[in-house]
C-alpha positions, -999 to +999 in steps of 0.1 A: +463+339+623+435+333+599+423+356+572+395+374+581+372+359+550+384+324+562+368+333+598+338+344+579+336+313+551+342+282+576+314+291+600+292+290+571+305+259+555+305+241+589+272+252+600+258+240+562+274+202+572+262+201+604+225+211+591+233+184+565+246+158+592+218+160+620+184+169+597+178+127+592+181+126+630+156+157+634+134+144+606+132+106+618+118+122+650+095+145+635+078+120+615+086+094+643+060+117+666+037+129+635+047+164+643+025+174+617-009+193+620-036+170+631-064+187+615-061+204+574-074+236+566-060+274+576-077+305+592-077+332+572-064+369+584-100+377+594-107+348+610-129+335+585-117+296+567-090+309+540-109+288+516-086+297+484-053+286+506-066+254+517-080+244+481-045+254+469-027+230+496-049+208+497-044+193+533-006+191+523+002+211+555-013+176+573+015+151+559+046+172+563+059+178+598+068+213+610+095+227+635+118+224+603+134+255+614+157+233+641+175+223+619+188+261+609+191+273+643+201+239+660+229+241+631+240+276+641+241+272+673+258+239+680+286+259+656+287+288+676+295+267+711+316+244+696+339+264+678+341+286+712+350+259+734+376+249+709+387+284+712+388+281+751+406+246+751+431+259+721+435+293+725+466+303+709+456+282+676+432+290+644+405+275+665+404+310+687+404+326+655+367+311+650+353+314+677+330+341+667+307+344+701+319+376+718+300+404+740+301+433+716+290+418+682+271+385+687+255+379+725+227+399+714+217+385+680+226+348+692+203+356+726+176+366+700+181+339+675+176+312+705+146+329+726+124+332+692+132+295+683+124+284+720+093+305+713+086+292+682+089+254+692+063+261+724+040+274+693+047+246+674+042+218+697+008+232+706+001+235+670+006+201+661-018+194+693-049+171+686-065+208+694-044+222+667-047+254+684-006+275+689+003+304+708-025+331+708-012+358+683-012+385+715+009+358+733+036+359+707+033+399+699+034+405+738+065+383+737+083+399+708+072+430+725+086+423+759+118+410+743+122+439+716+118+466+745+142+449+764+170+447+735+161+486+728+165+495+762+202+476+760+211+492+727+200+524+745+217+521+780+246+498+776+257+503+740+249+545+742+232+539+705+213+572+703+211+576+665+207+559+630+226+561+596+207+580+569+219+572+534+242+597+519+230+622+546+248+607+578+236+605+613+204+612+624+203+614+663+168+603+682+181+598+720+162+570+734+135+569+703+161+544+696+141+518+720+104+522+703+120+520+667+134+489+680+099+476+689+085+487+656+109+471+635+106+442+655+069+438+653+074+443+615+099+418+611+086+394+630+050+399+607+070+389+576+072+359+589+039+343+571+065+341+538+070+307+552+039+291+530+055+277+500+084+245+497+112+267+497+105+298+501+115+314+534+146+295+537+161+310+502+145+346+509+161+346+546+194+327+533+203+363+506+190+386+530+214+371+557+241+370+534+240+410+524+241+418+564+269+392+564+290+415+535+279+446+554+289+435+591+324+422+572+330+458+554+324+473+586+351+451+606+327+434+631+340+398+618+321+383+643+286+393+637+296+386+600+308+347+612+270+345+625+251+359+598+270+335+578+268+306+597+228+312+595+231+312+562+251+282+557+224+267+583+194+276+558+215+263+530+211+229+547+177+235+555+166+242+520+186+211+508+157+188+519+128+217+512+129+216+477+096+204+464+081+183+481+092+194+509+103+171+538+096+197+563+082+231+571+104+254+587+071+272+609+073+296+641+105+279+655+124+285+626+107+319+611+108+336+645+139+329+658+156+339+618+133+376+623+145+383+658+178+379+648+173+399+617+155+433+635+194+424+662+216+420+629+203+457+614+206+476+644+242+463+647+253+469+617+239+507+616+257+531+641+275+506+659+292+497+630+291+530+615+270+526+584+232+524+576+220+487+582+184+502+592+181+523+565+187+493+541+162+471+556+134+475+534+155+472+502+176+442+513+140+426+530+118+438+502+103+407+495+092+407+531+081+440+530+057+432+499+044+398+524+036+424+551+022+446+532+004+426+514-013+410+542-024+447+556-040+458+525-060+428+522-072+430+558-078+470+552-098+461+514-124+435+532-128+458+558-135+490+537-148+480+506-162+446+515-143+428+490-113+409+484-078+429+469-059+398+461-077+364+457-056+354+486-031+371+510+003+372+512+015+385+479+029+346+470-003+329+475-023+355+449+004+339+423-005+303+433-042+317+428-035+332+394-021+296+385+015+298+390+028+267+397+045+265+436+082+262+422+078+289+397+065+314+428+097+302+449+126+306+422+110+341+411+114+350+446+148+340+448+161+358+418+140+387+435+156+383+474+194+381+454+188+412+436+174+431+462+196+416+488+226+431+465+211+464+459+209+469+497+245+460+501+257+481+477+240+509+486+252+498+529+290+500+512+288+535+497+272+548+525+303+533+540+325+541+514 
C-alpha cells in the first residue's frame, strides 16, 4: 500500500506532465483557429471603454489566444479517469491506491471543476466570435446560481452538513442557511475571477491557494480531495510554464471558472465534513482574491457616489500597472503575497484542527 503523501504527490506530479505533454497540442489549435479576440479594447465595470486598461495592453489581448485554462482542467481530469480505470483494471495494485475519484470526497468538486470549464469554453468561443460579444454576465451568474443552489441543497440533504467551523470557537450550527451561504460564497468566488488580467497571474495565485486546501484536506484524512487539489495544482504548474511573460495563452472563463467552482466545493469540504474550518479560512488563504473583489466594488461604489475614480483602474493589479509597475513585478509580488497568505490560512486550518 502506498503512503498516503505518495497518493497525494503523484497526482500532482502526473497531472504537471500531462499539462506539459498536451499544451503544444492545445496551443497549435488555438492559434491554428485564431482563438484570440477579434476586436482590441475592454469594457470597463460601468460599461463605459476602460480606456487606462486598454492603453496599458495595448491590443495584446488580440494576438494571444484564450481558453488557456484547458490545459489545467483538461490535465486534471484526464488524471483523475485514468488513474481510476487503472484502479478498476488493477485493483489489488498501487494503481487502486491512486485512484482518488470517490463519492464522498471528490464527485462534487470534480462535477464543479468540469461544469464551470464547459461554461467557461461556451463563453469563450462566443468571445473570440467576429461579434466579440460572451455569455451575458446574468447568463453566467444565473448559472453559477443554479449550480451553487443545487450543490448547497446536496451538502444540506445528502451530506446532513448543517453547520460551519469557527476558529478557536468550534461549531457554529445554521440548519439549511448552509445552502444560501453556499450561493454567496459562490457568487464571490466566482467574482474573483477577473484576477486573470496579467501573464501569470491567476495561475500562481490559484496554484498556493489550492495547495493550502490540499495540506488541510491531507491533515484532515480526506486523501482523496487532497489528491485533487493537488493534481490542480500540479495542472496550473503546467499551465504557468508557458504563461510567463509573454504569455502564450490566457487562461480566461474556461479556466478561471471552472478553478472558482471548485474552490467555493473544496472549502465546504474541508470545514465540517472534515472537521476543521476551511470556510472560515477562505478569506485569509484567498486574500488576494478578496482585495480583486473588493477592489472592483469600491471602484464601481466611488464613480457612482462621488463621480470620480478610487483607483486609476480596477482591480487592485491593474492600479499598479497604472502607477507604473512593470507587469512581472505586479505578478511575482502577488505570488510572494498568495504563498504567504496561502500558509497563514493553513496554519491557522491545522490549529483549529490541532
Amino acid at each position: 500500500m502506498l503512503p498516503s503523501l505518495a497518493r497525494v504527490l503523484i497526482p500532482a506530479a502526473s497531472a504537471f506532465v500531462v499539462g506539459i505533454a498536451m499544451t503544444p497540442i492545445v496551443a497549435h489549435y488555438l492559434y491554428r483557429f485564431r482563438a484570440w479576440k477579434k476586436r482590441p479594447g475592454k469594457t470597463a465595470l460601468d460599461g463605459t471603454e476602460a480606456r487606462v486598461f486598454n492603453a496599458l495592453h495595448n491590443g495584446h489581448e488580440v494576438k494571444a489566444p484564450r481558453m488557456g485554462g484547458i490545459v489545467v482542467w483538461g490535465s486534471v481530469v484526464i488524471v483523475t479517469l485514468a488513474f481510476s480505470i487503472m484502479g478498476i483494471m488493477a485493483p489489488l495494485s498501487y494503481f487502486s491506491d491512486l485512484a482518488f475519484l470517490s463519492r464522498s470526497q471528490t464527485w462534487i468538486p470534480l462535477a464543479a471543476l468540469i461544469v464551470g470549464a464547459i461554461v467557461g469554453l461556451a463563453d469563450d468561443v462566443l468571445t473570440i466570435s467576429e461579434e466579440g460579444r460572451g455569455l451575458r454576465l446574468r447568463t453566467r451568474l444565473a448559472i453559477v446560481c443554479a449550480l451553487a443552489l443545487w450543490i448547497g441543497w446536496w451538502f444540506w440533504a445528502k451530506l446532513a452538513v448543517t453547520s460551519i467551523g469557527v476558529p478557536f470557537v468550534g461549531v457554529l450550527v445554521i440548519g439549511w442557511l448552509i445552502i444560501p451561504l453556499f450561493v454567496i460564497i459562490s457568487l464571490a468566488v466566482y467574482a474573483s475571477g477577473v484576477i486573470d488580467g496579467i501573464d501569470g497571474l491567476s495561475g500562481g495565485v490559484f496554484a498556493s491557494i489550492f495547495a493550502a486546501y490540499a495540506i488541510i484536506a491531507f491533515s484532515q484524512g480526506q486523501i482523496d480531495l487532497a489528491a485533487l487539489c493537488a493534481a490542480i495544482v500540479g495542472g496550473l504548474l503546467a499551465f504557468l510554464w508557458f504563461n510567463i511573460p509573454p504569455a502564450r495563452f490566457y487562461m480566461s472563463d474556461t479556466g478561471t471558472m471552472a478553478l472558482t467552482l471548485a474552490l467555493a466545493v473544496v472549502a465546504f469540504m474541508t470545514d465540517s465534513l472534515g472537521g476543521g474550518i476551511g470556510i472560515a479560512v477562505l478569506p485569509i488563504i484567498g486574500a488576494l482574491l478578496v482585495a480583486t473583489v473588493i477592489s472592483n466594488l469600491l471602484q464601481v461604489f466611488w464613480k457612482r457616489f462621488f463621480g470620480k475614480k478610487l483607483l486609476r483602474v480596477a482591480p487592485l493589479h491593474h492600479h499598479f500597472e497604472a502607477l507604473g509597475w512593470p507587469g512581472y513585478k505586479v505578478v511575482m509580488r502577488y505570488w510572494v503575497l498568495s504563498i504567504i497568505f496561502a500558509f497563514l490560512g493553513a496554519i491557522v486550518a491545522l490549529s483549529a484542527i490541532a
